[in-house]
DSSP file (Angstrom, degrees, kcal/mol; ACC not computed):
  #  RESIDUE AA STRUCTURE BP1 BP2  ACC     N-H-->O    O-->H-N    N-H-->O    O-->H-N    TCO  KAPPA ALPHA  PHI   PSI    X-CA   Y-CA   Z-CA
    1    1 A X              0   0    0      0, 0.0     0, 0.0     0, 0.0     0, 0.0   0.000 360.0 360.0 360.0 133.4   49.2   17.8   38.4
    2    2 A X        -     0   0    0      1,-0.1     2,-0.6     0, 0.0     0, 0.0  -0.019 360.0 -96.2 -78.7-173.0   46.6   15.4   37.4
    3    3 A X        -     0   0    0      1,-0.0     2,-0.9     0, 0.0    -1,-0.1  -0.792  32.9-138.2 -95.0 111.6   45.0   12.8   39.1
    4    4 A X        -     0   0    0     -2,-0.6     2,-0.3     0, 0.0    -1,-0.0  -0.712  22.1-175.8-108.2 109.7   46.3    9.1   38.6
    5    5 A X        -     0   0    0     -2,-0.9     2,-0.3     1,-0.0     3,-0.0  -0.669  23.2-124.2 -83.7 164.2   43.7    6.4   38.2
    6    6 A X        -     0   0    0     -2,-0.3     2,-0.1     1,-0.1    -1,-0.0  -0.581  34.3 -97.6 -90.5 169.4   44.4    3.0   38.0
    7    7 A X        -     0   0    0     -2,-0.3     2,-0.4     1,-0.0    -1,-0.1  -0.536  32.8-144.9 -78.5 159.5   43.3    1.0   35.1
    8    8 A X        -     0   0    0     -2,-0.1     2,-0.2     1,-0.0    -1,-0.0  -0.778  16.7-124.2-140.2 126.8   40.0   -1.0   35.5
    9    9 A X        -     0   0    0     -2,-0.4     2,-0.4     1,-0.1    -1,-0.0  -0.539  39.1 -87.8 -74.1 164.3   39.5   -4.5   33.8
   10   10 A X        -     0   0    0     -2,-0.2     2,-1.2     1,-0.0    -1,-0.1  -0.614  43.6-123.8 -77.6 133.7   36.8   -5.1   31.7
   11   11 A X        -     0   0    0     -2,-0.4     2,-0.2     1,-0.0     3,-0.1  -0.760  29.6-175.1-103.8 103.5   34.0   -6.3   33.6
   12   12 A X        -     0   0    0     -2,-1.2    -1,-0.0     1,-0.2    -3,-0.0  -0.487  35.6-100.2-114.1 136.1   32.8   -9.5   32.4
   13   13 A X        -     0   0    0     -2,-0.2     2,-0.8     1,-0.1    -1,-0.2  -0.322  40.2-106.4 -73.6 159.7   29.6  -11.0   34.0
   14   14 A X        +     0   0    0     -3,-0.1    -1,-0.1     3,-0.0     2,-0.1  -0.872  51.3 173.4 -82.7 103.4   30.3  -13.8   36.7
   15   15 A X        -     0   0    0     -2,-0.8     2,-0.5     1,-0.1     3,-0.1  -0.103  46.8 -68.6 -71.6-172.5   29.3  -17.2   35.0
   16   16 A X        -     0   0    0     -2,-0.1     4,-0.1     1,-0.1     5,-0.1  -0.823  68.0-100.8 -42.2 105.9   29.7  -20.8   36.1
   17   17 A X    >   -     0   0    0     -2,-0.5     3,-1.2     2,-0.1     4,-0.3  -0.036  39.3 -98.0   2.7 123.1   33.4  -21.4   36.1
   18   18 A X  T 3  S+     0   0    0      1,-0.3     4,-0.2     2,-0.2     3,-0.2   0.573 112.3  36.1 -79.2  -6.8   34.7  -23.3   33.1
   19   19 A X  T 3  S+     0   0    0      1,-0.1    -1,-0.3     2,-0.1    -2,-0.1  -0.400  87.0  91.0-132.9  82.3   34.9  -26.9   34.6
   20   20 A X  S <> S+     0   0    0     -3,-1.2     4,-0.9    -4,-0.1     5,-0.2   0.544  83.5  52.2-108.3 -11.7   32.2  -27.0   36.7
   21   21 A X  H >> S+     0   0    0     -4,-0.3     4,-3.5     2,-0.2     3,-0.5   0.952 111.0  48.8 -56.8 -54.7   29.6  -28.4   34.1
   22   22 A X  H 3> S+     0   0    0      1,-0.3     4,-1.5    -4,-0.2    -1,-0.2   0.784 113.1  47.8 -68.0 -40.0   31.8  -31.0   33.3
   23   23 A X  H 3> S+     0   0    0      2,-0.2     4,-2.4     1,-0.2    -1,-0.3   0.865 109.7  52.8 -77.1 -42.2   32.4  -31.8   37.5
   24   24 A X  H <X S+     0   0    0     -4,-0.9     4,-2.5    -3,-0.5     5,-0.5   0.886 107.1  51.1 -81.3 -41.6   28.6  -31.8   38.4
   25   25 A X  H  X S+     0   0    0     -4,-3.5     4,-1.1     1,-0.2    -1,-0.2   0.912 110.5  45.7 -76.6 -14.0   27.6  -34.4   35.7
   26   26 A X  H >X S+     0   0    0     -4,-1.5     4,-2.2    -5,-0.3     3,-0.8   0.952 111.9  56.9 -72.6 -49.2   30.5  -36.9   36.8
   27   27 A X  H 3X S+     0   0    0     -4,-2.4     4,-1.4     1,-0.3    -2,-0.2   0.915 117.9  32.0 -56.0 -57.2   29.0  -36.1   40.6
   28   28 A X  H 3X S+     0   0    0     -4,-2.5     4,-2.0     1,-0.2    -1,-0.3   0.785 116.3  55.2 -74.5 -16.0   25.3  -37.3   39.4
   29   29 A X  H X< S+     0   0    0     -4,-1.1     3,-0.9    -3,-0.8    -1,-0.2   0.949 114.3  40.7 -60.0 -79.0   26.5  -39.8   37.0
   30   30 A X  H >X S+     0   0    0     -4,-2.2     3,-4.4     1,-0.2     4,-1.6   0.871 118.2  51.1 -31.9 -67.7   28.4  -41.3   40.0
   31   31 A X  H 3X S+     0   0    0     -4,-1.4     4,-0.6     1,-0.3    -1,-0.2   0.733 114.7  38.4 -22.2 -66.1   25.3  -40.6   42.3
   32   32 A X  H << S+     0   0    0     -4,-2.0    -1,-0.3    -3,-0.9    -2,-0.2  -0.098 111.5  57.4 -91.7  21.7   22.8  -42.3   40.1
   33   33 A X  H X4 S+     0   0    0     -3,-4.4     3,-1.5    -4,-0.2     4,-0.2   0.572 107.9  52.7-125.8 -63.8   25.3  -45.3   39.0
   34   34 A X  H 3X S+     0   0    0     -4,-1.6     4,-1.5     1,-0.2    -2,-0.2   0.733 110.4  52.6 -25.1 -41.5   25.5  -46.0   43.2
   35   35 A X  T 3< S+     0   0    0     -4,-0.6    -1,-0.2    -5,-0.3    -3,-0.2   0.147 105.3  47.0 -93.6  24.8   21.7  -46.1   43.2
   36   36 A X  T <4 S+     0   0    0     -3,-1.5    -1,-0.2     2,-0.1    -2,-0.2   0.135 115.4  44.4-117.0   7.8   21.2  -48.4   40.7
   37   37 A X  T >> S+     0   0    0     -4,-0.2     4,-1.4     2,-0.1     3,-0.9   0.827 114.5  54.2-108.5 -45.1   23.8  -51.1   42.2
   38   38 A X  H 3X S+     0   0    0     -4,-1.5     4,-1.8     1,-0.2    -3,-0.1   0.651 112.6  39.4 -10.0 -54.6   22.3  -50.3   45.4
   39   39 A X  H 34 S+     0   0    0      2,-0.2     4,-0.3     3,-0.2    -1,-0.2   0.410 117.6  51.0-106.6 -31.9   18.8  -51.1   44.0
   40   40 A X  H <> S+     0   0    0     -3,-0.9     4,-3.1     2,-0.2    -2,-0.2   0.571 110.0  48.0 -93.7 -51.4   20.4  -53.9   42.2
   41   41 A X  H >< S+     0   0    0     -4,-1.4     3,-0.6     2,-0.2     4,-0.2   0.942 119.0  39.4 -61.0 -72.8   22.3  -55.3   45.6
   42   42 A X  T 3< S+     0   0    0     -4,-1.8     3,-0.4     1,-0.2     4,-0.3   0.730 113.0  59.4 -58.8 -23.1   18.8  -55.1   47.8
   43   43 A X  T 34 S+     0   0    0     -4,-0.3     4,-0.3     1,-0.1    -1,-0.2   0.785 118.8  29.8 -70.3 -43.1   16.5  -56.5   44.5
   44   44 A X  S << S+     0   0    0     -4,-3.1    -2,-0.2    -3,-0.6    -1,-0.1   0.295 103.8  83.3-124.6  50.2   18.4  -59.6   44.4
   45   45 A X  S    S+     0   0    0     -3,-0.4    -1,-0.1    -4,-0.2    -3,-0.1   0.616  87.4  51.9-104.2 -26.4   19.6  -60.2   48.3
   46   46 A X  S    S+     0   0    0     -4,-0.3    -1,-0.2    -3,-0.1    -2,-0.1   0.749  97.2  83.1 -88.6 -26.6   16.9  -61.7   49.8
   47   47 A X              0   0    0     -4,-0.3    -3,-0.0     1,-0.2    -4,-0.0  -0.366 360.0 360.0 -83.6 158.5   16.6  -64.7   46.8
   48   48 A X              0   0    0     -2,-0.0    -1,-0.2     0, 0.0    -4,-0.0   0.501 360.0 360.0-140.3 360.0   18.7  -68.0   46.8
């Protein structure tokens, strides 16, 4: 009697996940849109 393997997927390299580009550039957009209102806030807080 043979010998029963199971079947095997095709093994397809591990990449970056298909929306994670998309996720990181809203986080540093956000990031860098906070530190310019930030920057914004403290540049004109002190004048009257």
């Amino acid at each position: 009697m043979g010998k029963f393997k199971p079947p095997r997927g095709k093994r397809g390299r591990k990449g970056v996940p298909q929306g994670a580009l998309p996720c990181v550039v809203i986080i540093i957009g956000g990031m860098v849109l906070l530190g310019v209102v930030l920057f914004l806030m403290l540049k004109y807080s002190g004048q009257q």
